[in-house]
N, C-alpha and C positions, 0 to 999 in steps of 0.2 A: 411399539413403532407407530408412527404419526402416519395416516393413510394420505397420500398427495394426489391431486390431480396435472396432466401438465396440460396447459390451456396456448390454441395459437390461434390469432386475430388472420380472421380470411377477408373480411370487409374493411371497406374503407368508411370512416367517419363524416366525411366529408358530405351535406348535403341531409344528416342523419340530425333528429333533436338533440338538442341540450343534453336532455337526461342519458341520452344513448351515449355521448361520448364522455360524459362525467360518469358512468360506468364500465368502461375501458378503462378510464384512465385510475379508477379503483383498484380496477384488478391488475395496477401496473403494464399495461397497455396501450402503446401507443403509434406503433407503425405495422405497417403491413406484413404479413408473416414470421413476427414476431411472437416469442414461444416461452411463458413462465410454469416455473410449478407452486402451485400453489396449494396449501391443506386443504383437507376433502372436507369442507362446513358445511352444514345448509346456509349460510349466508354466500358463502361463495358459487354454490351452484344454482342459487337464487340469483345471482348476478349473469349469471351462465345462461341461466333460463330466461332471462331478461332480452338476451342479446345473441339468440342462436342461426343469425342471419351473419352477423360478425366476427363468430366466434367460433374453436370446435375442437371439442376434447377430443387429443391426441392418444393418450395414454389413461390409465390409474394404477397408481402403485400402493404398496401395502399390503 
């Protein structure tokens, strides 16, 4: 079984860098308290980690 995280956007983009919001929108992210699941990678919690002002693990399953 594939271990998931589910990730929700608490921040807003707006007024945020470049890089900050072309990492949202990586991780399928793009409006306010909007909620994906996503597999548990280190690429993806590197993304996570990137952006923990905007962002905030809900759950982990598996």
């Amino acid at each position: 079984m594939v271990k998931t995280i589910v990730v929700k956007q608490i921040g807003s983009p707006i007024r945020r860098p470049e890089k900050q919001r072309q990492t949202l929108i990586g991780l399928g992210l793009n409006k306010m308290h909007k909620t994906r699941e996503l597999e548990d990678t280190p690429s993806v919690r590197g993304m996570v980690n990137k952006i923990p002002h905007l962002v905030k693990i809900i759950e982990e399953r598996g």
